[in-house]
C-alpha positions in Angstrom: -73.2 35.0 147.4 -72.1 36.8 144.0 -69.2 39.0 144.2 -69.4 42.5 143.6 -69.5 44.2 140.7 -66.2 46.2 140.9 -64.9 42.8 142.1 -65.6 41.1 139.3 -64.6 44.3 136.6 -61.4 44.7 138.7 -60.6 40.4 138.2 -61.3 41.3 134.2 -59.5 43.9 134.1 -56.4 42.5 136.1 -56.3 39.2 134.1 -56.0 41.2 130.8 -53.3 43.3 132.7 -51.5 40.4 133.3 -51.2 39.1 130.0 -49.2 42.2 128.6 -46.8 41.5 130.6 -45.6 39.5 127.5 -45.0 42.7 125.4 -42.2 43.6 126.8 -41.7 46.9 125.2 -44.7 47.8 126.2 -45.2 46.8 129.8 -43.9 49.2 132.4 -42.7 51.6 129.9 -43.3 55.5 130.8 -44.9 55.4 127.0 -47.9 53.3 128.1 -48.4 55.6 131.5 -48.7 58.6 129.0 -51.3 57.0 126.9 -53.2 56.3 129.8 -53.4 59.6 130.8 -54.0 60.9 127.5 -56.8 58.2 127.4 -57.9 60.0 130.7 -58.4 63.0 129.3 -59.8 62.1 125.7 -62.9 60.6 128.5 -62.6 63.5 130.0 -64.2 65.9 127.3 -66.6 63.5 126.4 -67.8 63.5 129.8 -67.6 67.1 130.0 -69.8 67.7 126.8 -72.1 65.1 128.2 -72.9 67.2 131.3 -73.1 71.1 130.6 -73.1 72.2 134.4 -69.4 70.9 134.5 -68.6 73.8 131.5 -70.9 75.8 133.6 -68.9 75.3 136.8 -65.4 76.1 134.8 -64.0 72.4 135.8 -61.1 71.9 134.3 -60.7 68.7 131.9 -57.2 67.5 133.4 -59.3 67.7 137.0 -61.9 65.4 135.4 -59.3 63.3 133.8 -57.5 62.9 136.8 -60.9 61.6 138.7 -61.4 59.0 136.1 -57.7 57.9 136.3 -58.7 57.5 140.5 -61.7 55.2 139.1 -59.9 53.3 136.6 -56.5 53.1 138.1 -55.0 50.5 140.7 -57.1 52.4 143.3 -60.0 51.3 142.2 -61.1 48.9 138.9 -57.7 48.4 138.2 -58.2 48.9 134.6 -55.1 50.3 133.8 -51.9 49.8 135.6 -50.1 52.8 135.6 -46.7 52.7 137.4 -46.8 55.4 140.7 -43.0 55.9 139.9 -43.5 56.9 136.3 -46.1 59.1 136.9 -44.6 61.2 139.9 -41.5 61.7 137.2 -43.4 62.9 134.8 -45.0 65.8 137.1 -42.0 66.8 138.2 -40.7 67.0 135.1 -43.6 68.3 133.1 -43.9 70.9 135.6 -40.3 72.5 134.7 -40.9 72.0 130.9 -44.1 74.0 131.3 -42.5 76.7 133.3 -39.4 77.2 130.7 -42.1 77.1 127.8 -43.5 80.5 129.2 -40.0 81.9 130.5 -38.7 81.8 126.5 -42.0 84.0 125.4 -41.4 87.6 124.1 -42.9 89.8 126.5 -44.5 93.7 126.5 -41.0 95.4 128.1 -42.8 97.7 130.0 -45.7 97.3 132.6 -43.1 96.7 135.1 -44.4 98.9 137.6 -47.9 96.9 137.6 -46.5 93.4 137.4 -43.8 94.7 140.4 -47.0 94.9 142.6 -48.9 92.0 141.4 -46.0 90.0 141.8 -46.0 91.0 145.4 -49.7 90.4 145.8 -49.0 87.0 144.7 -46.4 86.3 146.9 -48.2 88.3 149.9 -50.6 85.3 149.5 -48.8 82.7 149.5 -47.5 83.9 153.4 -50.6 84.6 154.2 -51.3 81.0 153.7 -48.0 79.9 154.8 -48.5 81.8 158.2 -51.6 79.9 158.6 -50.9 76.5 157.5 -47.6 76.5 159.7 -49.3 78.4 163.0 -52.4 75.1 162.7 -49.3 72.9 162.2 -47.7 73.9 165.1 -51.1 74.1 167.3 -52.2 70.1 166.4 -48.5 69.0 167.2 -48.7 70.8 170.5 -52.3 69.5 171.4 -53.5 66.7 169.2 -50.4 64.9 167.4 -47.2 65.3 168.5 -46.0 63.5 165.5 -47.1 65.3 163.0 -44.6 66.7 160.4 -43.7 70.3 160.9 -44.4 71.6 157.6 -47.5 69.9 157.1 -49.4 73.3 156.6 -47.0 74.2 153.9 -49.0 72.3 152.0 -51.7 75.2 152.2 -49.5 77.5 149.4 -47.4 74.9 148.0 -51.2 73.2 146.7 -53.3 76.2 146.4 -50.4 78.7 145.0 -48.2 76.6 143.3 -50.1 73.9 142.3 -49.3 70.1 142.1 -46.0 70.2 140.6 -44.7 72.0 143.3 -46.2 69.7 146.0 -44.7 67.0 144.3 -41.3 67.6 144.6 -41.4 69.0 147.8 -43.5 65.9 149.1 -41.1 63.4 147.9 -37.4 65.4 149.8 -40.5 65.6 152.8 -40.8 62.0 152.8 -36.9 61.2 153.1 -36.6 63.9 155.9 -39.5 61.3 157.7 -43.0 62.8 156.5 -44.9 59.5 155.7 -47.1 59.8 153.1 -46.2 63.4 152.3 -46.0 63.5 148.6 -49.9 62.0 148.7 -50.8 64.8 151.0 -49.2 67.5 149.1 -51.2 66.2 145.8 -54.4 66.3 148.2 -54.0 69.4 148.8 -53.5 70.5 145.0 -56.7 69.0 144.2 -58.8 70.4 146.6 -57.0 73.9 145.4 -58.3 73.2 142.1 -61.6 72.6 143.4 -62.0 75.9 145.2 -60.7 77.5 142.0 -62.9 76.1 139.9 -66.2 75.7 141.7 -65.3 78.5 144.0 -64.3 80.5 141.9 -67.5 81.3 140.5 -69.6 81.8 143.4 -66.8 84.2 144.1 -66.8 86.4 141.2 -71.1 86.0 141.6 -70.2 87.3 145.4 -68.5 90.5 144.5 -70.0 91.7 141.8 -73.9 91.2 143.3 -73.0 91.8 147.4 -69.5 93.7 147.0 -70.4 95.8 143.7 -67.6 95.3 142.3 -68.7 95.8 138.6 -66.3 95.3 135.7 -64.7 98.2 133.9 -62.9 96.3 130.9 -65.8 97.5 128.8 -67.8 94.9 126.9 -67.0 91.9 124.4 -65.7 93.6 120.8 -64.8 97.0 123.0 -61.8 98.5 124.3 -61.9 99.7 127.7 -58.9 102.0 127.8 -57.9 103.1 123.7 -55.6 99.9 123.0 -56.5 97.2 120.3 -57.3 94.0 121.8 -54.9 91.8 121.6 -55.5 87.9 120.6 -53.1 85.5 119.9 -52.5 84.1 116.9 -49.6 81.6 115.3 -47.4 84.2 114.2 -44.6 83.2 112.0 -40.9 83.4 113.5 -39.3 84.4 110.3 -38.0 80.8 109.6 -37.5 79.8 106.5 -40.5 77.6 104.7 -38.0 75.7 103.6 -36.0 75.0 106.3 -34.8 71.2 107.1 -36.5 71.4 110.7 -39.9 71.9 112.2 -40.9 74.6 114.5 -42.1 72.8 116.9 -38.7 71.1 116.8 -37.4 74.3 117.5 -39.2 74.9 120.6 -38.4 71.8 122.3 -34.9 72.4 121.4 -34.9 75.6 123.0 -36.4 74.3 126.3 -34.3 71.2 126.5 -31.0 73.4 126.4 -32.5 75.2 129.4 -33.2 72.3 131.0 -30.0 70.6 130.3 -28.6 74.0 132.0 -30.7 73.2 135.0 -30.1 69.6 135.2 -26.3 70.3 135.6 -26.9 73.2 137.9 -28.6 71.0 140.0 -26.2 68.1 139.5 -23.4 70.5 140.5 -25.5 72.0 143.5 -26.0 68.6 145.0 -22.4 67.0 144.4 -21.0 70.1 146.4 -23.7 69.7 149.3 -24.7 66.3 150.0 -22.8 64.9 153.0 -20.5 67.8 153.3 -22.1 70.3 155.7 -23.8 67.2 158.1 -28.0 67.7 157.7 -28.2 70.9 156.6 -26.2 70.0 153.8 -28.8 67.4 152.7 -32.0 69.4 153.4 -30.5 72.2 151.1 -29.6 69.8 148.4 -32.9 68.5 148.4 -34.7 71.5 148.5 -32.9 72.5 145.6 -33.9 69.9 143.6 -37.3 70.5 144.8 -36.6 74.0 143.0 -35.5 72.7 139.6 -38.5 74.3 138.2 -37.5 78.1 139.3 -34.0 77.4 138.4 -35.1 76.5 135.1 -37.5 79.2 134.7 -34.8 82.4 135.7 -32.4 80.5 132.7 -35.3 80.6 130.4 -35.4 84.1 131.1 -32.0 84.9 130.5 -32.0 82.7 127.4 -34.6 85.3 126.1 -32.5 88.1 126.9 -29.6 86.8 125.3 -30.9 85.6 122.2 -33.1 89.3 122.0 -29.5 90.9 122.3 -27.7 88.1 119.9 -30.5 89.0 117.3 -30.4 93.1 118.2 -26.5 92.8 117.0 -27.4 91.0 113.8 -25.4 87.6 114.8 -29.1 85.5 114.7 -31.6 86.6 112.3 -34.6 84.5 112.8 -36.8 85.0 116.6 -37.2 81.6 117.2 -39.4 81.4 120.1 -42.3 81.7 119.1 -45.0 82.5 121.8 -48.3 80.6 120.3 -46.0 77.2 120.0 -44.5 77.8 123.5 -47.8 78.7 125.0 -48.9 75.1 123.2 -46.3 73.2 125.1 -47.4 74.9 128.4 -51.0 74.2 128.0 -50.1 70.4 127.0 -47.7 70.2 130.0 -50.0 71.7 132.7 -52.8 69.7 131.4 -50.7 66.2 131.8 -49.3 67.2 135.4 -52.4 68.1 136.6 -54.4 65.0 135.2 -51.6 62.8 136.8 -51.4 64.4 140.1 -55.3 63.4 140.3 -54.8 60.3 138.8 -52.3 58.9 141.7 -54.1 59.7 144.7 -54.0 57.7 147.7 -57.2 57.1 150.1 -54.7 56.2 152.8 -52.6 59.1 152.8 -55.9 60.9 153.1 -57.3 59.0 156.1 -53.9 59.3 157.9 -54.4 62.9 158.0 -58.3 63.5 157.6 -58.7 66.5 160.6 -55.7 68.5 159.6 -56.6 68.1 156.3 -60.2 69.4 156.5 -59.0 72.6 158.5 -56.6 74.0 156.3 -58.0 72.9 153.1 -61.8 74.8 154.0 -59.8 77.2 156.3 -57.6 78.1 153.4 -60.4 78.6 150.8 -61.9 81.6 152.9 -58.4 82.7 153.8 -57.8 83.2 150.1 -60.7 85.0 149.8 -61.2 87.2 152.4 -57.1 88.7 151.4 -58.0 88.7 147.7 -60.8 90.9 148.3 -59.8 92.8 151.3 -56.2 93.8 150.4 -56.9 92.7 146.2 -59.1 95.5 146.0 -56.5 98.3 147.4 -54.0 96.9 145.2 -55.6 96.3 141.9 -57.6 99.9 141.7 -58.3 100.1 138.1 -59.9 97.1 137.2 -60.7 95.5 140.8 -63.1 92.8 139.6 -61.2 91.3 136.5 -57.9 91.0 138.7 -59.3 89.9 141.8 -61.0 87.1 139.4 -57.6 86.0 137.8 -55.5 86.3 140.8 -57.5 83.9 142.9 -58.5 81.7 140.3 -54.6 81.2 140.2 -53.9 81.6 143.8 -56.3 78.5 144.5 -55.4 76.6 141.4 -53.5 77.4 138.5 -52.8 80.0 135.8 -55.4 77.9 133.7 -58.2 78.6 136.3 -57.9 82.6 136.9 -57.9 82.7 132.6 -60.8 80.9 132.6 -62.4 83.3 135.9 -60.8 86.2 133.7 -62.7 85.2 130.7 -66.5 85.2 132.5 -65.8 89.2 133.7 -63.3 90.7 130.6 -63.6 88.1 127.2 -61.6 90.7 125.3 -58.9 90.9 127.9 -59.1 94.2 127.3 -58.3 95.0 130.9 -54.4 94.7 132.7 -55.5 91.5 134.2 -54.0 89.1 132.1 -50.6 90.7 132.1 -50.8 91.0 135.4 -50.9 87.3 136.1 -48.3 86.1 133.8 -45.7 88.9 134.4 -46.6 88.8 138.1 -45.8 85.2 138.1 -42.4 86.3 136.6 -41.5 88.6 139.0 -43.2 86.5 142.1 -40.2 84.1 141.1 -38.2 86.8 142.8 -39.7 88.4 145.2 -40.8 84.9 146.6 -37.0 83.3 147.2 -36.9 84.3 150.9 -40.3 82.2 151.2 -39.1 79.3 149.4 -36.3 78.9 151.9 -38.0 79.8 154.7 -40.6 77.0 154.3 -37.5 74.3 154.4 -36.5 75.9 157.5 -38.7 73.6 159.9 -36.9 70.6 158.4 -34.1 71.6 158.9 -34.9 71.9 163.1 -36.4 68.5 162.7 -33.8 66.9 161.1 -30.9 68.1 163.7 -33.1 66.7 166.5 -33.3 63.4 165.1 -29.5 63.0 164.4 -28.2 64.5 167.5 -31.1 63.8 169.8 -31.6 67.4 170.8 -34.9 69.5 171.7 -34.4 72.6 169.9 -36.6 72.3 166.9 -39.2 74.7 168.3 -37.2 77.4 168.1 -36.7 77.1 164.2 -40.3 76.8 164.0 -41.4 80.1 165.8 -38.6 81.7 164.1 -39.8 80.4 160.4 -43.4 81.6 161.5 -41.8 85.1 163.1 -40.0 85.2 159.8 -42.6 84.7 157.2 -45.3 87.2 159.3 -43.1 90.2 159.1 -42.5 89.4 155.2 -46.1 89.2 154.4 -46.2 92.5 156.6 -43.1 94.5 154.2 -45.2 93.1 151.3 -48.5 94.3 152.4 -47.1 97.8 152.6 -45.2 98.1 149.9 -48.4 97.1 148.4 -50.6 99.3 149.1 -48.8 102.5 149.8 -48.9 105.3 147.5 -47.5 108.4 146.1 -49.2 111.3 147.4 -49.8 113.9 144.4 -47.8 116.8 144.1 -49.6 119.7 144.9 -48.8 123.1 143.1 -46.7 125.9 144.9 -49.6 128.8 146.1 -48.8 131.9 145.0 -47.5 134.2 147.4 
């Protein structure tokens, strides 16, 4: 009997494989798993101008690139032999370069107000879907699997909210506290985020403006919905010499690798003063933390800004260096890499293992995110309810990328306050959402003390984490939505 087809490509392929084992400086090198990936993607576009209803659908390439990295991968044909280890790196990694690459932009000063309460909004969602992805948690250890990892429905914000990065390095300090397979899960569940955001996505904005009537108000394409010039951007020069010995570019990458040397040592010094000094805890912290390398690197990209704005203010730098349309550049290549990998290295196993909680928080959390987008979107985002509901949840189920590319479909000028809301409410959701991000390490922390000293107390941190994040989402919800009543005029008497 013949063997399969895929049996046979997969020999082939592996045969070939085998044989460049001889160029050493080539096999098993991080260089080769990036050419893959950019090999993933270049298919990717091809594929995508090949079938139109994928541009219809808003799909993004790196999703599509990370699906033909599942078929050609060790999964699968075994094409290509990317190394698991290497690629997990370089998400973690890309994600923090991505996330210090928008930090160091120049940004409008004011709008503060607006990007306050969109950062809130953003947040308010991910608790939303943290108070539900922990309270299913808790209900299938309780009466289906006892062994099921506590944060398991953490997943539910981490992948729709945060995206894969996040997932990532969170499922790998998961796994050494004892959740098996958890860094697969956490990249399932970014996936399937990306898919409601991008297929979703538009039956959503279809959904309210044809049964909600929620029309757009940011005016039509070449038009100005509010007496400001649209804004597009454009490589502006940064006032650097022509002449000069060193690229641009090179300045860029300079500027984010001194951040991220600055957050490589923070981390460094974080760990070396926890780790084994305060028993578990100490560990779970230290972990965590690294886990957080991307926020830590995105508050000193910040402050970078601020300092070299001052620096050149007092005349000691001439030149802005930073220059937005480069930054924005590396972003866009980052995000595009991270996501295409995280695709790329999913496991079928890890997926089995957890098939039923899987199903119900990743279709439970779709709706979720739209019924609070629309019901409590709409009460935040007054003045142009369509276009921000359409960004926010495009990012709130997948990334930044997605809600641009929702934003697009209802407001192609961006004539509306949509897209600052979304990038500066990303800035400020950094703060406002640090009480979530150690809540949601909380559980472990229970779990973890049970195992060492054989106690039964872990429930308790579990309610309390669950008891904790509800009555945030509730302070968030009404600082949301309440507002000023107008000053009335004195009668006259």
């Amino acid at each position: 009997m013949p063997a399969p087809t895929t049996a046979l490509a997969s020999s082939f392929f592996q045969s070939l494989l085998d044989h460049g084992k001889n160029l050493v400086n080539f096999n098993g090198s991080i260089l080769m798993d990036i050419l893959f990936l950019a090999l993933f993607l270049g298919l990717a576009t091809l594929v995508k101008k090949a079938l139109p209803f994928l541009e219809r659908y808003l799909v993004p390439n790196a999703i599509i690139a990370g699906f033909i990295g599942i078929v050609l991968g060790p999964e699968l044909l075994k094409a290509t032999n990317f190394s698991r280890a290497n690629i997990e790196q370089l998400i973690y990694h890309l994600m923090s370069i991505g996330f210090i690459a928008l930090a160091l932009k120049e940004r409008d000063k004011g709008k503060t107000v607006e990007a306050g309460r969109s950062g809130m909004f953003i947040v308010s969602t991910y608790l939303v879907q943290g108070v539900a992805g922990l309270a299913v948690t808790l209900g299938f250890i309780y009466l289906v699997d006892p062994t099921l990892f506590p944060t398991f429905g953490f997943f539910l914000p981490l992948g729709y909210g945060q995206g894969p990065g996040q997932c990532l390095a969170l499922g790998q300090q998961w796994e050494k506290a004892g959740f098996v397979d958890g860094t697969n899960t956490g990249l399932f569940f970014a996936t399937m985020g990306a898919l409601w955001a991008c297929i979703g996505g538009v039956f959503y904005v279809n959904w309210l403006i044809r049964r909600k009537k929620v029309a757009p108000k940011s005016g039509v394409a070449g038009t100005t919905a509010h007496g400001h010039e649209v804004v597009v951007e454009k490589d502006v020069a940064d006032e650097s010499q022509l002449s000069a010995s060193i690229d641009r570019l090179t300045v860029q990458v300079i500027l984010i690798g001194v951040v991220y040397l600055a957050t490589y040592v923070t981390v460094y010094v974080i760990d070396f003063l926890l780790r084994g000094k305060f028993g578990s805890f100490g560990t779970t912290f230290a972990n965590m933390i690294q886990g957080f390398a991307f926020i830590i690197g995105s508050v000193y990209g910040l402050l970078f800004r601020v300092i070299l704005d001052k620096l050149r203010a007092k005349g000691v730098i001439r030149n802005n260096h930073p220059n937005n349309y480069l930054l924005n550049r590396i972003s866009g290549l980052s995000f595009d890499f991270m996501v295409t990998a995280s695709v790329a290295i999913l496991s079928f196993t890890a997926i089995a293992k957890y098939w039923l909680p899987t199903a119900v928080l990743g279709l439970g959390g779709g709706f979720l995110t739209i019924w609070w987008c629309t019901w409590i979107g709409r009460k935040v985002f007054v003045k142009y309810p369509l276009e921000n509901l359409a960004a926010q949840y495009g990012m709130l189920t997948g990334t930044i990328s997605n809600g641009m590319a929702l934003l697009r479909e209802v407001d192609p000028d961006f004539s509306s306050d949509a897209a600052d809301n979304l990038v500066l409410g990303s800035g400020t959701g950094l703060a406002v959402g640090l009480p979530l991000l150690i809540l949601i390490n909380v559980p472990v922390t229970g779990y973890s003390a049970d195992l060492a000293n054989g106690t039964h107390n872990a429930w308790i941190y579990y309610l309390a984490t669950l008891a904790a994040l509800a009555v945030y989402a509730v302070i968030l919800t009404f600082l949301m939505i309440r507002r000023k009543k107008p000053k009335t005029a004195p009668t006259a008497s």
